[in-house]
N, C-alpha and C positions, 0 to 999 in steps of 0.2 A: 504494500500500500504506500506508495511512492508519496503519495500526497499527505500522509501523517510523517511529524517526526516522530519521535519516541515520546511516552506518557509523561515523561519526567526526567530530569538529569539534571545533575550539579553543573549551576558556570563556573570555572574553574577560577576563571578572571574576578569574578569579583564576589567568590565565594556566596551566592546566591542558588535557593532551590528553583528551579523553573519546571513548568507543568500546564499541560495542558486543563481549561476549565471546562470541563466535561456539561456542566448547566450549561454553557450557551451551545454546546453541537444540538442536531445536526446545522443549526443555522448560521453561526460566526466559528471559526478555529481563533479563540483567544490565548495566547500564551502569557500566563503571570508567572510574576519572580515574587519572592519572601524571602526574609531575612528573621521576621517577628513571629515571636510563638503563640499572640493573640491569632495572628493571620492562620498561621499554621494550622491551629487547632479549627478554625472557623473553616479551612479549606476542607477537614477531614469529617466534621461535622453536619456542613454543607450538602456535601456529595460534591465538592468540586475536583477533588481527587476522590476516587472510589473504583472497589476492585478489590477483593482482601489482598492480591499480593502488591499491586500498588498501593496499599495503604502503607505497607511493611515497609518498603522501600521509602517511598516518601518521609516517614517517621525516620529511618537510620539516614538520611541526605539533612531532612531537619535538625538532626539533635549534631550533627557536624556542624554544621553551622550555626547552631547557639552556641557551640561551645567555643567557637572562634569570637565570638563577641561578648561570651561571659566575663566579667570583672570580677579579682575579691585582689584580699594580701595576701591569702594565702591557697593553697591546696584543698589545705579543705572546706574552704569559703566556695571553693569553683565548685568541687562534686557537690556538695550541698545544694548547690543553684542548678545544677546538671541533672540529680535526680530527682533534684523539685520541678522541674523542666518537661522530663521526662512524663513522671507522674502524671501533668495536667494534661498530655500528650494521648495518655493512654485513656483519661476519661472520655474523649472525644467521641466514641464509636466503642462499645462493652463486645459485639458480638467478633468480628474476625480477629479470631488468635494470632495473626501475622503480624497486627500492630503489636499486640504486648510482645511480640516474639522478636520483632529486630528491635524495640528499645530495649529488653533484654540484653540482646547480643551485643548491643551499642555501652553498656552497661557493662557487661560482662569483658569487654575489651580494656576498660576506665579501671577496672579489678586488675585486670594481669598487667597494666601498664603500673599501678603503683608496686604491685607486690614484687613487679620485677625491677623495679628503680629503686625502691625507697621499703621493701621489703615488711611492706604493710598494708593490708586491705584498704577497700574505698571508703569501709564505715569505720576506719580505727583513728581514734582521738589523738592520735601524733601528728596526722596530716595538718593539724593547726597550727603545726609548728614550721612547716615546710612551706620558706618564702617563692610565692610565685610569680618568678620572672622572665625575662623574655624567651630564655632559654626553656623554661620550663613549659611554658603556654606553645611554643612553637613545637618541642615536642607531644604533646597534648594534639596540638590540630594533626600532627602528621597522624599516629597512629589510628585518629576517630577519622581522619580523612580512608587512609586509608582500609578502613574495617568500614564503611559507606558504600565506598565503592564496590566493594568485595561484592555487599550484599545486592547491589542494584546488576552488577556482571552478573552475577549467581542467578539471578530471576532472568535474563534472558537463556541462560544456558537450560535453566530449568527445565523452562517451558519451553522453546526448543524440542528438548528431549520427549516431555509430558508429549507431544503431538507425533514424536517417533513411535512411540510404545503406542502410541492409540490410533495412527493409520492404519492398523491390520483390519478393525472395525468398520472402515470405508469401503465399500463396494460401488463399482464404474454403475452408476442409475442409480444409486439409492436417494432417498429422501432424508432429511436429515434436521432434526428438531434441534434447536435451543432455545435457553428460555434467559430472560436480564443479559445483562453482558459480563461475561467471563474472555471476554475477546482481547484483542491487543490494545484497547483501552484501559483494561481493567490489571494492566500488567506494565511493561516497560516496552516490551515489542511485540510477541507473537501470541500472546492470550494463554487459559487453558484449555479450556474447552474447543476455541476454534483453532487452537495448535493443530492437531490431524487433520481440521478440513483445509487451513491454510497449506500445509504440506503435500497434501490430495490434490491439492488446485493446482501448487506447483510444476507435480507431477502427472498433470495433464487430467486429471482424473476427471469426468464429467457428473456431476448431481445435483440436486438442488436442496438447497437450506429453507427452512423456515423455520422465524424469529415470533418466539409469543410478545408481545407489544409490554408485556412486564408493569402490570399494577404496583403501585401507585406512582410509582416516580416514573415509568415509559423506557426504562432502559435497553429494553430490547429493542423499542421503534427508534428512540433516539439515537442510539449508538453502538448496538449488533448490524441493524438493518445499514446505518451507514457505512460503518467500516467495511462492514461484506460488498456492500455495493460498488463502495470506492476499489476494492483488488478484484472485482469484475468478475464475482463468484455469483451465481445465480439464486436471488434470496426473495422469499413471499414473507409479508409482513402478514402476522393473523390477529386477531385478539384472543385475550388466555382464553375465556371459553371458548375456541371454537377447536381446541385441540382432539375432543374423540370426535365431532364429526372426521379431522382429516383423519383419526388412524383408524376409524370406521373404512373410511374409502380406501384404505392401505397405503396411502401415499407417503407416508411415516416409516423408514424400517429400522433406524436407530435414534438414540434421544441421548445429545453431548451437553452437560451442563456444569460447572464449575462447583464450587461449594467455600462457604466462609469459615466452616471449622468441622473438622470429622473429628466424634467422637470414637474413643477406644473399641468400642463392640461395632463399628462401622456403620453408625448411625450418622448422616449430613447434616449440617444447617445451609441453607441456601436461598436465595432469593423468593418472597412469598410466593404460592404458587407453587413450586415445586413438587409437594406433598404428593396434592392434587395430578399434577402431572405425572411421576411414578403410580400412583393408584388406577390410573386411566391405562398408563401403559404395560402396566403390568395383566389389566382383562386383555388387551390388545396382543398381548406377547411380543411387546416394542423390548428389545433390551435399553438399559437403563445405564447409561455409562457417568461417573464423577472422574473428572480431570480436576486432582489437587495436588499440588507442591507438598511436600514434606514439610514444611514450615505450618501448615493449614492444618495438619495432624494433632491434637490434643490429647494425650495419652493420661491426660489426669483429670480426665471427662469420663465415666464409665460409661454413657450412654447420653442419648440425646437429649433426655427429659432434665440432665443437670446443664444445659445448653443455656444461657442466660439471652433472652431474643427481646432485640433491642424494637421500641415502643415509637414511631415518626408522630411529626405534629398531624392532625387533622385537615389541618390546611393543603397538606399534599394531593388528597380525595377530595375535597370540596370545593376547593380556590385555583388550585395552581394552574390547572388546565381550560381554566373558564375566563371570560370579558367578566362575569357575573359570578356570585355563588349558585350553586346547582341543583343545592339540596334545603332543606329548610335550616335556617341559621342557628337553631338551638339543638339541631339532630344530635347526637351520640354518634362518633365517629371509631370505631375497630380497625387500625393502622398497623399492624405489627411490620416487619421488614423484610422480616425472615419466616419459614418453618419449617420444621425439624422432619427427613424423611428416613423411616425406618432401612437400617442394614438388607431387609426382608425383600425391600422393593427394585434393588438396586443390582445389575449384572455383572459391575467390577468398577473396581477403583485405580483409575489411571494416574499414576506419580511418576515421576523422574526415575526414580529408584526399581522402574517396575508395574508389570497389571497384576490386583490384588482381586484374589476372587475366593467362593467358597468359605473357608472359616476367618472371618473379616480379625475377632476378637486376635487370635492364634496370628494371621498373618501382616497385621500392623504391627504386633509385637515384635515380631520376626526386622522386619526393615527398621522401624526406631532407632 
C-alpha cells in the first residue's frame, strides 16, 4: 500500500512520536507528532492510535521520548517521573495487554540499565543519591532509544511472519471475512489479520475480502475497507448483521480477525461483534482463525471471563455518526468495545511463533 507510510515511527531529528490519526481516515491522511504525555494519553484514549499492537509500540516510542525530556537532580527523581509516566500511560485503554506489555519492557530495560551501572534496582532508595548529569541522561536516552526501536522493528517482523504461518488458510477463490481492523493500521506495517491476505495478494492469489463495517466506532468501513482498497485487493463493505445471510449463500469460506488479548485456556477478547460472528460461523462451518502477536498473549488470564472489557462513551452510538442525535436523548446507551469469544469457537490461533490448535490451554503454555 504504496500510498500509506507506516502507522507510527520515531523522528529521529527531533526526537518526536509521529502517527498516523486514524479518526480522520478514510477522508484526510493527517500525520501528528507528540512530544506531551497529556497528548499521548489523549491519542490512545481517543482511538487516534489504535490496534492492540500499535498501541504497544506507540507506548515504548512515547515513554522514549519522555524520558528525553524528563528533569530531576537526581536518578531517582527521573525513574520516579518515568514510572509515574508510564503509569498514567497505561490507564488510557485497561483492555489490550500490548500497552501494559511494552511499558513493561520499557520499564524492565530502566531495571537492567541501573542494576548494570550503579548495581541497584529502579525502586532502590540509593538512586537518590546518584547525580544526574549529562553523561548520565545521554546514556539513559541511548538504551530506552534503543529498547523503542527494538520493539517497533519487532512488530513489523512479527506480523510479517503472523501472515507466513496463516497463508496456508488462503485458497485461489475463496471469500474471506474480517471484522474492525486488525490490518496494517492497527500495526506498524502489515497488520495481523490481513498479514496472509496481504501476502496472498502478493503472490498473485485471486479472492475477495469482506469487511463487517464494525459497530460503534466503523473501523472496518473506515479503515479495513480503505487500506484493502488502496493495495487493490478486492473488498465488499457489509454491515455486522448481515454476516449469516453471506455465509448462508457460502460466499464466506474463512473468517481472519485479530484479537486485543488471549487468554490462557484460548479464550479472545476482540472487537465487539466478534462473539457473535464465531457463533454464526461456527453453524456455518466457517473456520474461525485469530492472528495475534505473542505480546497479545496473557498467561495470567485463566480465561476470558477475568478479561477486564473496557466500557466507550454513549456518544459513539448516538452522536458521532449523525448531523443530529438519533435516538431519544435520555435513552440508556450499552457500548462495550470489546467481547470475549470462547477457545470452543475458534479453529486456530495464528502467532509469529507458530499455528496453535487443539489443546489451546496445553499449547500457549508450550510457546510462552
Amino acid at each position: 500500500m504504496s500510498e500509506l507510510v507506516d502507522t507510527l515511527w520515531l523522528d529521529e531529528e527531533t526526537n518526536e512520536v509521529k502517527y498516523i490519526d486514524q479518526t480522520k481516515l478514510p477522508n484526510e491522511l493527517l500525520i501528528k507528532s507528540t512530544i506531551n504525555l497529556d497528548d499521548m494519553f489523549t491519542a490512545i484514549a481517543k482511538l487516534e492510535v489504535r490496534g492492540a499492537p500499535a498501541i504497544g509500540v506507540f507506548a515504548a516510542l512515547s515513554m522514549y521520548v519522555l524520558g528525553v525530556r524528563i528533569d530531576g537532580a537526581t536518578l531517582g527523581d527521573y525513574v520516579k517521573e518515568y514510572i509515574r509516566c508510564s503509569n498514567h500511560l497505561e490507564s488510557a485503554r485497561p483492555t489490550a495487554v500490548n500497552l501494559s506489555w511494552a511499558l513493561n519492557e520499557m520499564i524492565k530495560e530502566l531495571d537492567r540499565f541501573t542494576m548494570h551501572r550503579f548495581q541497584c534496582s529502579y525502586d532502590s532508595k540509593s538512586l537518590f543519591d546518584i547525580i544526574l548529569d549529562d553523561t548520565l541522561r545521554g546514556n539513559l536516552a541511548y538504551v530506552l532509544k534503543t529498547k523503542a526501536l527494538h520493539i517497533w522493528e519487532n512488530d513489523i517482523q512479527v506480523c510479517k511472519t503472523i501472515g507466513e504461518n496463516g497463508i496456508q488458510f488462503i485458497h485461489e477463490g475463496d471469500g474471506i471475512l474480517t471484522h474492525c481492523n486488525a490490518g496494517r493500521l492497527a500495526t506498524v506495517r502489515y497488520g495481523t489479520a490481513t498479514a496472509p491476505i496481504y501476502l496472498a495478494h502478493e503472490n498473485g492469489m485471486q479472492f475477495k475480502v469482506f469487511c463487517d463495517e464494525t459497530r460503534p466506532l466503523l473501523q472496518g468501513a473506515r479503515l479495513t475497507a480503505y487500506e484493502l482498497m488502496e493495495s487493490g485487493i478486492d473488498t465488499t463493505l457489509q454491515c455486522d448483521n448481515m454476516v449469516a445471510s453471506l455465509m448462508a449463500s457460502g460466499q464466506i469460506n474463512e473468517v481472519f480477525v485479530g484479537c486485543d488479548r488471549v487468554a490462557a485456556n484460548g479464550d479472545v477478547a476482540n472487537k465487539i461483534g466478534t462473539n457473535g460472528l464465531a457463533i454464526i460461523a461456527k453453524h456455518y462451518n466457517v473456520p474461525v482463525y485469530i492472528c495475534a502477536p505473542t505480546s497479545s498473549i496473557d498467561m495470567s488470564i485463566p480465561s476470558g471471563k477475568d478479561i477486564v472489557i473496557e466500557q466507550r462513551n454513549a456518544s459513539e452510538v448516538t452522536k458521532m455518526w449523525y448531523n443530529n442525535e438519533m435516538s431519544h436523548e435520555k435513552v440508556k446507551v450499552y457500548n462495550p468495545a470489546f467481547d470475549v469469544t470462547s477457545h470452543e469457537l475458534i479453529s486456530a490461533i495464528i502467532t509469529e511463533k507458530g499455528v496453535i490448535t487443539g489443546d489451546y490451554a496445553k499449547e500457549l503454555e508450550k510457546i510462552m
